[in-house]
Residue, then its C-alpha position, 0 to 999 in steps of 0.5 A: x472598039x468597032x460598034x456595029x448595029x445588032x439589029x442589023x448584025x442579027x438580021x445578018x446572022x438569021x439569014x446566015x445561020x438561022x437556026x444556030x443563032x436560036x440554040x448555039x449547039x454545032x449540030x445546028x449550024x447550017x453547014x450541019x444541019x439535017x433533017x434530024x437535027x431541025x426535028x430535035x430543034x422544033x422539039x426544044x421549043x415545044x418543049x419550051x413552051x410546055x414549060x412556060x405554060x406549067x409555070x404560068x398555070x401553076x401560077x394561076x392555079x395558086x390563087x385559086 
């Protein structure tokens, strides 16, 4: 079995195929990829981190 460095291997992949390395969806890829497309991919991590915050704030809120 052949090991290769991930660091290196994903530094690789990012310069590659950045976004797709993010969200593995094949309207990401670069050869795919348009203007729409790094819309709803910027969204995603928006809406991500809404999330997260919900979660953190409801969190703290329960000690309250």
């Amino acid at each position: 079995m052949i090991r290769d460095n991930s660091d290196v291997t994903w530094e690789r992949f990012g310069k590659e195929n950045a976004y797709y390395g993010v969200l593995g969806h094949e309207k990401y890829r670069r050869d795919r990829l348009d203007e729409k497309a790094k819309l709803e991919f910027f969204e995603t991590g928006y809406d991500h981190v809404n999330h997260v915050l919900d979660v953190a704030t409801e969190g703290v809120n329960s000690f309250v």
